[in-house]
N, C-alpha and C positions, 0 to 999 in steps of 0.2 A: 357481539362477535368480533368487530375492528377492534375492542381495548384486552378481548383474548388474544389474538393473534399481537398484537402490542406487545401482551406480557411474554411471549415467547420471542419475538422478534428482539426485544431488550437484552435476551443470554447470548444472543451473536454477535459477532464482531461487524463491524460496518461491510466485511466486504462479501458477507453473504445473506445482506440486506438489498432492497427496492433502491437504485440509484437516486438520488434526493439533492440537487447542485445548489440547495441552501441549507443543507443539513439536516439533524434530526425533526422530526416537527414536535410542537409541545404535546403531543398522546405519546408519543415514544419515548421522550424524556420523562414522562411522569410516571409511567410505565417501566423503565428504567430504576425509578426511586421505588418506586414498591416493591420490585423481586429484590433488590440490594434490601429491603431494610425487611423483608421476610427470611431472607438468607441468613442478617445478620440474627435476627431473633431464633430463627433453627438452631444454627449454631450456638447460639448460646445454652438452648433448650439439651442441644445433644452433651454439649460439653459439662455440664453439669450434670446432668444423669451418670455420665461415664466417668466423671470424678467421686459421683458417690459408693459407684457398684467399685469402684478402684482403691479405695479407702482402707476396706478389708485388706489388703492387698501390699501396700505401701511400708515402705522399711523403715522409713523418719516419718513419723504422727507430726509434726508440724511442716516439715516439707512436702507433705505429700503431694499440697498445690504443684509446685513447682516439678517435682518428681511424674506427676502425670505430663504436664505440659509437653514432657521430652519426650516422652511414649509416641510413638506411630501415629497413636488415635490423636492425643494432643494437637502433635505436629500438625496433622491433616485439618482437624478443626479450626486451628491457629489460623492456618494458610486461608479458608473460606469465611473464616472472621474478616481478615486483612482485603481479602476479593470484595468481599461485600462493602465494607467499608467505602476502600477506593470508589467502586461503583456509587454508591451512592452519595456523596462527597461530588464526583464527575456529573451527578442529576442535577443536584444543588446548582452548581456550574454552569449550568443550560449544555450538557454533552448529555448522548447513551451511547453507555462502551459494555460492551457484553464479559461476560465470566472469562477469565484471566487463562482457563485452562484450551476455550475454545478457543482464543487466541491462537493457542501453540498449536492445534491442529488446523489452524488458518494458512498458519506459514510454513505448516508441510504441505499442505495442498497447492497455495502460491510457489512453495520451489517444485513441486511435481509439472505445474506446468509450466513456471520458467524453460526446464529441462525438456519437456513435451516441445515447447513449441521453437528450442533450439536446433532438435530436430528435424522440424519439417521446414527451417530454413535454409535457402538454396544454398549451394557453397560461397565462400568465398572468393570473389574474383575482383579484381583491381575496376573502376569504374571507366564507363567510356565517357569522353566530353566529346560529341562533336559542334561545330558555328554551323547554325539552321539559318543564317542571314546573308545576306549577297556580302555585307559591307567583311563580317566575321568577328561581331560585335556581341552580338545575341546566341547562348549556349545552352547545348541540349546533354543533361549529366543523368546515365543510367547507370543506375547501381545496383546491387544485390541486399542492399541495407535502406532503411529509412534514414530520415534527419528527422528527427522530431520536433527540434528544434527552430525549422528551415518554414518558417513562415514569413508573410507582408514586414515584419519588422527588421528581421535579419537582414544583414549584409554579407554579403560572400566576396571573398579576396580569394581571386585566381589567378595568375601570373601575373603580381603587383597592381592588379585592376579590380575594380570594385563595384557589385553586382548585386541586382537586386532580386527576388524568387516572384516569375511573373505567369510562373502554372506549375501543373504537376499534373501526373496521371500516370495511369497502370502501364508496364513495360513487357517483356516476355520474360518466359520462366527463367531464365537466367540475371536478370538483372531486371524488379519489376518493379524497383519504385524509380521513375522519371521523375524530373526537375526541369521548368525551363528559367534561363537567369537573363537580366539585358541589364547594360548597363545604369550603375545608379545616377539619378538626376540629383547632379552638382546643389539642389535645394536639400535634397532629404537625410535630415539627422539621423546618425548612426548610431541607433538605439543593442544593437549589437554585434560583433564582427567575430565570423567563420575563417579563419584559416583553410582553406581549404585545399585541397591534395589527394588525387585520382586514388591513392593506395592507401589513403587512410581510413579504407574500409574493415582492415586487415584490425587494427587497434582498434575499433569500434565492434569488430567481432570477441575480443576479449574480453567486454565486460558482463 
């Protein structure tokens, strides 16, 4: 039952598969190589049938090959020769990538909820900083947007000073992702640096 559900799990694309954070495992990939090289064999099965019943048919007795190729049917076949192929080539490889056409309705569903979920997020508004510490060293940055980027490694530059990400947590519906920053220790290399700027929420809304 696990190497059915394999062979059908092989025609999707990864991101309407079981999360997996070392990749395909070896039943999937092999599994992968067999619908690719059953596809390839169909196709070949259909494209010859349709070249013979096309025969009768054709206006140049030697070009005929070629005169089908361009036909609809051709085309379509050509195109699931070409899927198959790649596909199974990417098994060889140690990858499983599913049929080239689920793709394309992968990445209308990923832009349907792109746009879904830029919807339900809050408006746009400029971030607040306030100093949460007596001295006014240590900053507290509400925003209406995440950093994604804004982990233990980052450095953040805020008025020529330079800061390190030493929490986070939920905020109110208006601005719900917090940030808290303290200054970085004069030891710790700067593996990467944030410009950072209350309104640059506004260009982060843009993309």
């Amino acid at each position: 039952m696990d190497f059915l559900f394999a062979l059908l799990l092989s025609l999707v694309p990864p991101r309407y598969r079981r999360s997996d954070s070392h990749g395909p495992g070896a039943l999937l990939i092999q599994a992968s190589g067999i619908t690719a090289f059953v596809e390839i064999v169909l196709v070949c099965i259909l494209y010859a049938k349709g070249f013979v019943d096309y025969i009768p048919n054709a206006t140049i007795g030697p070009a005929a090959f070629l005169e089908y190729f361009f036909t609809w049917q051709g085309l379509i076949l050509a195109f699931f020769f070409l899927d198959g192929a790649v596909r199974l080539l990417a098994a060889v490889a140690g990858q499983a990538i599913g049929t080239i056409p689920l793709y394309a309705i992968a990445w209308i569903d990923a832009w349907f909820e792109r746009r879904s979920m830029q919807k339900r997020q809050c408006p746009l508004v400029p971030d607040v900083v306030t100093r949460t510490d007596a001295s006014g060293k240590e900053l507290r940055i509400a925003s209406c947007r995440p950093r994604k980027n804004w982990d233990k490694w980052m450095t953040v530059m805020y008025e020529e000073k330079l800061y390190e990400i030493s929490g986070a947590e939920l905020g109110d519906a208006t601005r719900p992702h917090v940030y808290f920053l303290r200054p970085k220790p004069e030891s710790k290399v700067i593996r990467g640096l944030h410009r950072y700027h209350p309104d640059e929420v506004f260009a982060l809304g843009e993309d």
